[in-house]
Residue, then its C-alpha position, 0 to 999 in steps of 0.5 A: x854892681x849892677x849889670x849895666x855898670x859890668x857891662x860898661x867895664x872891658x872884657x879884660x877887667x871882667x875877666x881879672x875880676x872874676x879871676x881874681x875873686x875866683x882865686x881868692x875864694x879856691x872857687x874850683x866850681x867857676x874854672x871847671x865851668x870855663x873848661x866846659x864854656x871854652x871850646x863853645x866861646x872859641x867856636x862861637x869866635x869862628x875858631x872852630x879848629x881850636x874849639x875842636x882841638x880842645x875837646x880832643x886834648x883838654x890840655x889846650x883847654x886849660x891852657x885856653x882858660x889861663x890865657x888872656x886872648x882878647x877874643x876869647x875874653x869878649x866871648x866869655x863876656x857874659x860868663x863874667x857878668x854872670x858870675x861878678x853879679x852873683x859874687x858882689x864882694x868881687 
């Protein structure tokens, strides 16, 4: 898919696409890349306690990561993108 048609798509459909693909292929790569973005794209969403908490205990991070919180799915936007315009089987 081309960017603009993944960009018309919701930030949930990206997020269960990439997650999906990411599943299917054991992409282990893809989630630790999520752990790292996550406490940025909480920050970046003005939760800069939660993004805070994260570095402190990853934990939550990866608990952040499983969750489909609309907000930080918005924020994860362009990790998506990126990722399903670099796996076109996805």
């Amino acid at each position: 898919m081309t960017f603009e048609e993944l960009d018309r798509l919701s930030s949930k459909e990206l997020h269960d696409r990439a997650f999906r693909h990411a599943e299917r292929h054991l992409n282990v790569k893809f989630f630790w890349d999520l752990l790292q973005l996550l406490p940025v794209a909480e920050a970046a969403e003005g939760n800069v306690a939660q993004a805070e908490g994260d570095i402190l205990h990853p934990r939550h991070e990866v608990l952040d990561a499983v969750r489909q919180d609309p907000a930080l799915m918005d924020a994860m936007r362009p990790v998506y993108i990126d990722y399903l315009q670099k796996h076109p089987d996805a």
